[in-house]
PANU-399789 format. One line per 5 residues: number of its first residue (from 1); their letters; for each residue x, y, z of N, C-alpha, C. Coordinates in steps of 0.1 Angstrom, whole numbers, plus 5000, padded with zeros to 4 digits. Each point is the difference from the previous one (the first is absolute). Layout:
NUM) A) X/Y/Z/X/Y/Z/X/Y/Z | ... .
This chain:
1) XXXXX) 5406/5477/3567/5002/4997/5014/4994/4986/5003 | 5006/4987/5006/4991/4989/5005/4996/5004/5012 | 4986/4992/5000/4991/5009/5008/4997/4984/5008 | 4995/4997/5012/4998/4987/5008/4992/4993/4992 | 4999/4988/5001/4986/4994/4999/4992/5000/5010 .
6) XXXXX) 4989/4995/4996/4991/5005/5012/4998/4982/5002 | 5003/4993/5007/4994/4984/5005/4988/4997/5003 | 4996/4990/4997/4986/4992/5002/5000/5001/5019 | 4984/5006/4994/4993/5004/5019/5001/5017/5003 | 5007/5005/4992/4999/5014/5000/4987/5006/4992 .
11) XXXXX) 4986/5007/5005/4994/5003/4998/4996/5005/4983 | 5012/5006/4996/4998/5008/4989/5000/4992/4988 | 5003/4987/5002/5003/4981/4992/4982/4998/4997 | 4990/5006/5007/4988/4999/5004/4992/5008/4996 | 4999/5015/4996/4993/5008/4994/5000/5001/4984 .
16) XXXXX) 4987/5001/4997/4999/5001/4984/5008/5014/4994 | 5007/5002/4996/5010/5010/4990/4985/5013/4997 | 5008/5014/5000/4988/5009/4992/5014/5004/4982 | 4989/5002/4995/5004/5005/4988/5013/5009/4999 | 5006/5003/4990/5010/5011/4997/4995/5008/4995 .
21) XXXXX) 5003/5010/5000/4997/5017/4986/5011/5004/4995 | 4998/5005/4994/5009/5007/4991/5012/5014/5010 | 4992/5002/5011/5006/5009/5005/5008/4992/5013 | 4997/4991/4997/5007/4995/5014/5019/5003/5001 | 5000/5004/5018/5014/5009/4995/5014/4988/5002 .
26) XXXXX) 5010/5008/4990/5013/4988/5001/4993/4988/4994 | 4995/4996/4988/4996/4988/4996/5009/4993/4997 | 5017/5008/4990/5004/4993/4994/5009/4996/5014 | 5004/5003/5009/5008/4995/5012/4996/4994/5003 | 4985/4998/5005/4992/4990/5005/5004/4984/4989 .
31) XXXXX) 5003/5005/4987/4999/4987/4991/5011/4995/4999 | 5014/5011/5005/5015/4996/4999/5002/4992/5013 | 4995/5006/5010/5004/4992/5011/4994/4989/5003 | 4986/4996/4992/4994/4983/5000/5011/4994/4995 | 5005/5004/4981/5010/4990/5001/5008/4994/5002 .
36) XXXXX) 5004/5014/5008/5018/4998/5009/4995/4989/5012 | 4990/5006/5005/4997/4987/5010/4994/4988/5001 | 4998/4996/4980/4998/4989/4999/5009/4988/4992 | 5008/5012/4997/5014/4994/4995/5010/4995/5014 | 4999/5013/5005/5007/4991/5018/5000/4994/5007 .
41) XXXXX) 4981/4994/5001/4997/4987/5005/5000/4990/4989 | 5003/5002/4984/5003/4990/4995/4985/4994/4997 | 4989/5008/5002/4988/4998/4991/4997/5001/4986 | 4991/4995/4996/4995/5004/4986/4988/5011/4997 | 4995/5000/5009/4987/5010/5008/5000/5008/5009 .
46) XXXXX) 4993/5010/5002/4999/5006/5009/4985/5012/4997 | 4999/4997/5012/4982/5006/5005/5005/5013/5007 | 4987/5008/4998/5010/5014/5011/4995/4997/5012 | 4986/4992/5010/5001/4996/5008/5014/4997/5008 | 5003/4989/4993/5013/4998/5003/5011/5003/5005 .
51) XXXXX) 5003/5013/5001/5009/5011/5001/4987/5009/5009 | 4989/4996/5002/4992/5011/5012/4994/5010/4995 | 4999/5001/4984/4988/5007/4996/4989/4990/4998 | 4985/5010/5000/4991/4995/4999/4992/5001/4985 | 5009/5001/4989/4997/5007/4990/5001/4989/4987 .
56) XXXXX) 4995/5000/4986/4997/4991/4993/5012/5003/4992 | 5012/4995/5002/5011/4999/4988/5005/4986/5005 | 5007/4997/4987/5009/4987/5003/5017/4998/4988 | 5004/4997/5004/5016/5001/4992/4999/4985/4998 | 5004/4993/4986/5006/4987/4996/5013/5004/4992 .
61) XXXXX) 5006/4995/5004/5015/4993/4990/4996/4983/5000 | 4996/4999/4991/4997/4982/4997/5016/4994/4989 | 5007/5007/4996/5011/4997/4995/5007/4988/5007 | 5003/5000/5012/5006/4989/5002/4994/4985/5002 | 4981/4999/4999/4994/4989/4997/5005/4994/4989 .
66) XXXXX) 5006/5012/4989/4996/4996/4981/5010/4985/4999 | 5008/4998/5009/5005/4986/4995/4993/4985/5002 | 4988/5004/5009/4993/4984/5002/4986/5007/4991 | 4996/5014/5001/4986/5009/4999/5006/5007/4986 | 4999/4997/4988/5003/5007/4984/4992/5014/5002 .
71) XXXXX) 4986/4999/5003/4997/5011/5004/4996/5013/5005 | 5013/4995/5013/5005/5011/5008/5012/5008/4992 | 5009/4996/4991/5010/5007/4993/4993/5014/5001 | 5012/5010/5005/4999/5013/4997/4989/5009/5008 | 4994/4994/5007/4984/5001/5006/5002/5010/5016 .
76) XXXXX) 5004/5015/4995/4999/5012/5009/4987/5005/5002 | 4994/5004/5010/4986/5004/4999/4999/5005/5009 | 4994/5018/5002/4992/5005/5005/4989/4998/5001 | 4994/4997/5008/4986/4996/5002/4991/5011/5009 | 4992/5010/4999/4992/5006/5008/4984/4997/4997 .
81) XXXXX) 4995/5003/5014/4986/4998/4996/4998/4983/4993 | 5005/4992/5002/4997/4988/4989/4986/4995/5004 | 4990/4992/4986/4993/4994/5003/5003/4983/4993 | 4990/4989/5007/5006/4988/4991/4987/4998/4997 | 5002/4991/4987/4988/4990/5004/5006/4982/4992 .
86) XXXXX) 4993/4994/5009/5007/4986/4999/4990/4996/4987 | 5006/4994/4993/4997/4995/4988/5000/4987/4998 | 5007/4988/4990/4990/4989/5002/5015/4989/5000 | 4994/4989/5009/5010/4987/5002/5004/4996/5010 | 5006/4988/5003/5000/4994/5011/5006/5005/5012 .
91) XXXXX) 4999/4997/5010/5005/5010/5014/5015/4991/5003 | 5011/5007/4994/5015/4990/5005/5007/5002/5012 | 5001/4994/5007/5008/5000/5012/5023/4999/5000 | 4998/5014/5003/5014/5002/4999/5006/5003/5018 | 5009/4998/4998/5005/5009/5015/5004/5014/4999 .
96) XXXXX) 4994/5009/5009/5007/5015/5003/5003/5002/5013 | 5006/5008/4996/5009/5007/5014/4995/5016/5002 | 5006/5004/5009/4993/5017/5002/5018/5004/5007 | 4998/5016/4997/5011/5006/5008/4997/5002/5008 | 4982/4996/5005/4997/5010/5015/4994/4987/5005 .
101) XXXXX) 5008/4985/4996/4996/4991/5007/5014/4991/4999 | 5010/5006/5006/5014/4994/4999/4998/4987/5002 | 5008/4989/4993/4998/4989/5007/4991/4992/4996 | 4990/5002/4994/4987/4992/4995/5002/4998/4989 | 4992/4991/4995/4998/4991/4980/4994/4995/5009 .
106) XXXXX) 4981/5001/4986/4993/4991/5004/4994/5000/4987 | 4992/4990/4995/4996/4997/4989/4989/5004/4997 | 5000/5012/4989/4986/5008/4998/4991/4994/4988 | 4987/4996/5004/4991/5002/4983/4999/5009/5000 | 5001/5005/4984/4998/5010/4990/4997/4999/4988 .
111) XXXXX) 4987/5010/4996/5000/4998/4985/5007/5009/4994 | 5016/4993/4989/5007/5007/4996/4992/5008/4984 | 4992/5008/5003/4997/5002/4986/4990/5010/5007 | 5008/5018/4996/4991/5010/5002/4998/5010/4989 | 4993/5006/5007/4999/5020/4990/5005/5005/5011 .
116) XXXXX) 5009/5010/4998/5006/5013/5002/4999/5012/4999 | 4990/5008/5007/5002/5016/4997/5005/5008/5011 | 5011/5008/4994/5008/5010/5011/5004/5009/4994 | 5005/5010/5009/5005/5017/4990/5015/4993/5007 | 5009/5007/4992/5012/4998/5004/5005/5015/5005 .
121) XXXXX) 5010/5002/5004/5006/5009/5007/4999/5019/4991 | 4994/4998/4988/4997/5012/4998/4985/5002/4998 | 4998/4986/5002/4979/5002/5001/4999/4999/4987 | 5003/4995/4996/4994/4991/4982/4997/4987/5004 | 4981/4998/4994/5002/4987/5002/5002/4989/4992 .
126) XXXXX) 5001/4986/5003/5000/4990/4996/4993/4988/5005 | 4998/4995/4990/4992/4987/5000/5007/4989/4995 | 5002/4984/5008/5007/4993/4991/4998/4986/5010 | 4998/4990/4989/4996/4986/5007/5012/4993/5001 | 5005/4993/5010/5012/4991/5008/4997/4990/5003 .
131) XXXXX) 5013/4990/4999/4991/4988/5003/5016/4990/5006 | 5001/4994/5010/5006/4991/5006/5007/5009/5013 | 5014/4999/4999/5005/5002/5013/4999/5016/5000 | 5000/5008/4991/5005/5012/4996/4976/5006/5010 | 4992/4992/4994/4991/5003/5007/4998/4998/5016 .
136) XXXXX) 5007/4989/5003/4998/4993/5012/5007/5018/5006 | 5012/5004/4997/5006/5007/5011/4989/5014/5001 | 4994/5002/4989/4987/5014/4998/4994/4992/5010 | 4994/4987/4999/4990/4999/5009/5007/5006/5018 | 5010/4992/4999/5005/5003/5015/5003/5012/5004 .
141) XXXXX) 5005/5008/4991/5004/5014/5003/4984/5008/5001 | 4993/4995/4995/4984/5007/5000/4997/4995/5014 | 4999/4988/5003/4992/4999/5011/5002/5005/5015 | 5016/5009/5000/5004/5012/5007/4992/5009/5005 | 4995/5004/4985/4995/5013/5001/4983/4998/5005 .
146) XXXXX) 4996/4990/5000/4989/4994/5001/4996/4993/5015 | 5011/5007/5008/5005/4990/5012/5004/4984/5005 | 5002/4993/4986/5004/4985/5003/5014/5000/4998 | 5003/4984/5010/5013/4995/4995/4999/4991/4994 | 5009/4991/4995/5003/4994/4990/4991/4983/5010 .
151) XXXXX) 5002/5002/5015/4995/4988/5005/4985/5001/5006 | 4996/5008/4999/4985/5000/4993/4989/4992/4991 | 5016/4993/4996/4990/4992/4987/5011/4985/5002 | 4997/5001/5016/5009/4984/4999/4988/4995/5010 | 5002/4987/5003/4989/4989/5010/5004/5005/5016 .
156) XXXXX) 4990/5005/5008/5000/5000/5014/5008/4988/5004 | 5001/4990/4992/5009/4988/5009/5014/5010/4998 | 5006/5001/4988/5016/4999/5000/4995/5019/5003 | 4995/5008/5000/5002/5011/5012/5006/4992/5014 | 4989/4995/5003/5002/4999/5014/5018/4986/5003 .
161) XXXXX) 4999/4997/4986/5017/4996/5005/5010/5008/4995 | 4999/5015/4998/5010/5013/4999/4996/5009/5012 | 4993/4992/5008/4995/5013/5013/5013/5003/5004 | 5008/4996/5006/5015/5002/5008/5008/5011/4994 | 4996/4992/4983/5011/5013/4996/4992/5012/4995 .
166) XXXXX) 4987/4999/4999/4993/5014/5000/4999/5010/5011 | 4999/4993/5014/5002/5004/5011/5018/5000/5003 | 5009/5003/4996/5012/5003/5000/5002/5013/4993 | 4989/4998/4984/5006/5015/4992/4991/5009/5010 | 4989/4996/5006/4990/5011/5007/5008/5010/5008 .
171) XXXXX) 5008/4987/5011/5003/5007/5008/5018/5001/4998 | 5004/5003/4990/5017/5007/4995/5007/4990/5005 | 4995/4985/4998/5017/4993/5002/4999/4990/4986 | 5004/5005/4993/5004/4998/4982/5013/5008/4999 | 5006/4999/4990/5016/5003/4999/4999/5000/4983 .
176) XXXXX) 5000/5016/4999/4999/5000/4983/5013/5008/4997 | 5006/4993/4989/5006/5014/4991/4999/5012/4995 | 4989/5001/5004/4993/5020/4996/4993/5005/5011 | 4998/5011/4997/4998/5008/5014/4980/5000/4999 | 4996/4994/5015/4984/4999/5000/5001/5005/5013 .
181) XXXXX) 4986/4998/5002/4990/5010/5012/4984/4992/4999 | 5002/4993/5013/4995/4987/5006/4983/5013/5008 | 4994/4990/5003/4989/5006/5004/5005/5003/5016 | 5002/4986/5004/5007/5000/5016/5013/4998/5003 | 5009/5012/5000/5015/4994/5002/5002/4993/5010 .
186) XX) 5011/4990/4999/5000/4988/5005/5014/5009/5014 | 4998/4996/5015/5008/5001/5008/5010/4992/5003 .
């Protein structure tokens, strides 16, 4: 089922994620309908924040980076519980986008070069170090569950020249192709 996005300024964009268990119920629905609704907004990622849980999973399909990103080829992932740790090299400045910030590219530093440990959707874990755009999107999809957005890690100047349009997704006058749920609907 696609499920809304949830837009920047909606509370739940803001709370640190709690863990998953093993028992947690409908998990694999929970994992079918991230993709469905991150294939419908035509993302690569998706946070369960996102969708209005407050819980530590995240869905990548990095497949359609693999033609500029070699190392996104094939790159499906369940992600629960993940932890990172940033590892070593220069901090590069790329642009990203968010589904729960229609409208925006801004240019992030990042150190593309991490460790990876997460259980995937039957709770086996793994460990595995990434490194360029295929990390950049773990970092972004992590910083969900952690309560950041992607412009968190831009200059208070060029915030403050996206105020208009931040204060537009706040208050529901954005115009998306997928179905979201704004903090303040707009009248």
């Amino acid at each position: 089922m696609k499920l809304p996005v949830y837009l920047y300024g909606h509370p739940v964009l803001r709370e640190v994620s709690t863990d998953i268990t093993p028992d947690y119920p409908e998990l694999k629905k929970l994992i079918d309908d991230m993709f469905e609704t991150m294939y419908a907004s035509e993302g690569v990622g998706l946070a369960a924040p996102q969708i209005g849980r407050n819980h530590r999973i995240i869905v990548i399909d990095a497949d359609p980076a693999a033609e500029y990103s070699p190392e996104c080829a094939g790159r499906k992932l369940v992600l629960i519980n993940p932890t990172i740790e940033i590892l070593d090299g220069d901090k590069v400045s790329r642009p990203e986008g968010c589904l729960s910030l229609p409208g925006i590219s801004e240019n992030v530093n990042r150190i593309e070069h991490i460790r990876l440990k997460w259980l995937d959707e039957n709770f086996t874990p793994h460990e595995e170090e990434m490194r360029d755009y295929l990390a950049r999107i773990v970092q972004h999809e992590y910083d969900h569950l952690e309560g950041h957005v992607f412009i968190d890690h831009i200059s208070p100047i060029r915030k403050q020249l996206i105020r208009a349009k931040l204060n537009n997704i706040i208050t529901g006058r954005v115009r998306c192709s997928y179905n979201t749920r704004t903090a303040k609907p707009h009248k």
